[in-house]
C-alpha positions, 0 to 999 in steps of 0.5 A: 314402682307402680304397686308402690306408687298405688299402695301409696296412694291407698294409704293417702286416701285412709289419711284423709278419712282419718282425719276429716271423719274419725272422730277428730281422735288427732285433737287434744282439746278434749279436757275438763271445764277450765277451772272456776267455771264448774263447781261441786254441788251445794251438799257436795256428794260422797267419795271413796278414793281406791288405790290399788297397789303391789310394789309401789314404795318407790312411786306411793311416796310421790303420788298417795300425798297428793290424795290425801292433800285434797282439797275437797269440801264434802266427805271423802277419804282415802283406801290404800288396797296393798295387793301382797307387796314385797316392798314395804308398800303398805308401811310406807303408806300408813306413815304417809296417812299420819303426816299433818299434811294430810286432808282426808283420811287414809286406811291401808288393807290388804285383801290376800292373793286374787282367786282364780278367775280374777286379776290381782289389780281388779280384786284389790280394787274389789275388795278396796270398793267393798270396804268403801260401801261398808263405812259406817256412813254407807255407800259413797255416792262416788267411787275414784279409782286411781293408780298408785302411780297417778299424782293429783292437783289438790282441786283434782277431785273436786273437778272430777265431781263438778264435771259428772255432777254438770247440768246436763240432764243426768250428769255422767255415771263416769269421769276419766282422764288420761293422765298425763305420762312423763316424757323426760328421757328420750325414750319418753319422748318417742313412745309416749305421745304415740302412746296416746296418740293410738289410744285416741285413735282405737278409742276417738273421745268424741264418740266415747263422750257420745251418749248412745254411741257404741264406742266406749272407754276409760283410762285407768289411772283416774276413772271417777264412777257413780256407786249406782252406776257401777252396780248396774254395770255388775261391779268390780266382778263383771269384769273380774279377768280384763286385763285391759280393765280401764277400756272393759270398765268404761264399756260396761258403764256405758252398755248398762246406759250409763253416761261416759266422758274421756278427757285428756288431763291439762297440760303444764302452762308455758313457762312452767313445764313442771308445775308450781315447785314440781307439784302436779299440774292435773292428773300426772303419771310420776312412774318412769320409763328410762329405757326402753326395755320399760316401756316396751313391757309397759306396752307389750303386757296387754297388747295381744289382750287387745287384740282379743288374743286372735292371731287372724287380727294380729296379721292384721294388724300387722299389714294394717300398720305397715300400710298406714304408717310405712308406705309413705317413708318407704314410698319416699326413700324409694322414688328419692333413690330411683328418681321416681319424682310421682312416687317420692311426691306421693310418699311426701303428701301421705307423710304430710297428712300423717305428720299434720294429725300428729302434732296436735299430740306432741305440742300437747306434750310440750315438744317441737312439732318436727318430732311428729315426724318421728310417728313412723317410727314409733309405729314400727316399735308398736308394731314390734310390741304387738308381735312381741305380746304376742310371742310372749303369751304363746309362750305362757308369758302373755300380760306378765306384770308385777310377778304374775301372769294372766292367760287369756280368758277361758284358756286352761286352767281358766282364769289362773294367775301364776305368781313369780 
């Protein structure tokens, strides 16, 4: 009881860092200027949207109408990188470019299976820039990379553009925002918000936002780069094999000397979780995640990557999450069940502090503020995906996605990409 009672109690104290001196990486008031109050330059800058996409005919339909309705005032048009789909992606999506509805123009290519040494999104992405700096009218001055799955509100990228064009001495080489992810079944409901919550708490986007800080980041979905910025950093190729691209793009940015901002993207307004007749509100995820069998492979894909593939990081943070986030319901059950009031009044304050720091994240989502409790237990699925990732790579099928697999860099053959 009394190594219990101090485990506890350790685990109280890392609460209390936590939260008083990380970076407030709890808060969820990090987002882009309120709309009207940034507006794009006068000769609004060039933008090239590149959207990677393998098999996405039954997510394209929803999210590539939202690109192609911008309302944007300056040049910008839309790439569509079919990354070898089986589905029909790249039809679908040149029908979607003829619709009368949309706003900015569209091309659809398809650039072959990735070399070795490259992942397949990175090398449509490659290939989706290169053709952007080939247009007739030269470069774009900015580069959106978006996911086939992200939906955009129509003043989505004219927000992105005034935020890095803001007066702020050099303005910022990057933009991203977290897109918001579904959170319509159960499932959701638990891993999502934890989801972010972990995300912000590796990657505080306060410090990411610090210029000269040594954290950096981005979230893949919606990353919005200057086309200067990007070659500096050593393009697209510099980080040809990261299978955690979005976070080794936003550090190469920033190491090159560019200025980085992460934000969360805008919640729905009360009274409107859905949006104006279903539209996007901001920057919104439309792929689901019905069971969990979903998203534990959504998660279990790149968490070993995480940890840069080391297993002495794996026990790690296997202790280190057992430590922070079980102690305090473990200490609770325990001195409830023996009668220990000190052990059980301990476990209840850690569980408190803990609790507090995740609220912040599941009101943003739009959920009663008592499932915050739930983060125990979303930890022990993380920690259960984390093992799992890392099973799954000694076996050869580590960071598996959309029929290919990605061995760790370096590991022989190197940089080779089974296709299934």
């Amino acid at each position: 009881m009394n190594v219990l009672l101090w485990i506890t109690a350790l685990s109280g104290v890392a609460w209390l860092y936590l939260a008083l001196a990380h970076g407030g990486f709890w808060r969820t008031d990090v987002r882009l200027a309120r709309r009207g109050t940034r507006r794009v330059p006068d000769v609004p800058p060039s933008v090239a949207i590149v959207v990677p996409a393998r098999d996405e005919a039954e997510i394209i339909g929803t999210s590539l109408p939202t690109l192609l309705a911008q309302d944007y005032p300056g040049p910008a048009r839309v790439i569509v990188v079919d990354d070898s789909s089986t589905d029909g992606t790249g039809p679908l999506a040149r029908r979607l470019g003829e619709s009368a509805d949309a706003r900015l123009s569209l091309t659809v290519t398809t650039p072959g299976p990735p070399p070795p040494g490259w992942t397949g999104k990175l090398w449509a992405v490659r290939h989706g820039v290169a053709l952007a700096r080939d247009d007739d009218d030269g470069a774009p001055d900015y580069l959106l990379l978006t996911d086939a799955d992200i939906a955009h509100a129509p003043d989505s990228l004219a927000r992105l553009v005034a935020e890095a064009e803001a007066d702020t001495g050099a303005g910022f080489e990057l933009v991203s925002v977290m897109a918001r992810l579904r959170v319509h079944t159960g499932w959701e409901r638990v891993i999502v918000p934890a989801f972010v919550y972990f995300f912000g708490k590796l990657f505080p986007f306060r410090r990411v936002n610090r210029h000269g800080g040594r954290t950096a980041a981005a979230a893949g979905g919606c990353v919005l780069v200057r086309s200067t910025a990007l070659a500096r950093a050593g393009g697209i190729d510099a980080i040809r094999d990261a299978v955690i691209d979005d976070v080794t793009l936003g550090t190469a940015v920033k190491r090159s000397g560019g200025r980085v901002r992460l934000v969360l993207a805008d919640p729905p307004c009360p009274g409107n979780p859905a949006g104006h007749e279903g539209a996007p509100v901001h920057v919104d995820s439309v792929r689901p995640y019905p069971a969990l069998a979903d998203l534990w492979r959504m998660v279990a894909r790149s968490a070993f990557a995480q940890l840069r593939h080391s297993w002495l990081l794996l026990v790690g943070t296997v202790v280190g999450l057992a430590f922070v986030y079980l102690a305090a319901p473990v200490a609770v059950a325990v001195g409830a069940a023996a009668g220990d009031r000190p052990l059980a009044a301990v476990g209840a304050l850690t569980w408190a502090l803990m609790t507090a720091t995740y609220v912040p994240m599941i009101r943003y989502y739009g959920r009663p503020a008592y499932e915050a409790l739930l983060l125990p237990f979303a930890a022990t699925l993380y920690l259960g995906m984390t093992v799992d990732s890392a099973v799954q790579h000694a076996r050869g099928r580590g960071a598996a996605w959309k029929g290919r697999t990605y061995p760790a860099p370096g590991s022989p053959p190197a940089g080779s990409v089974t296709d299934g």
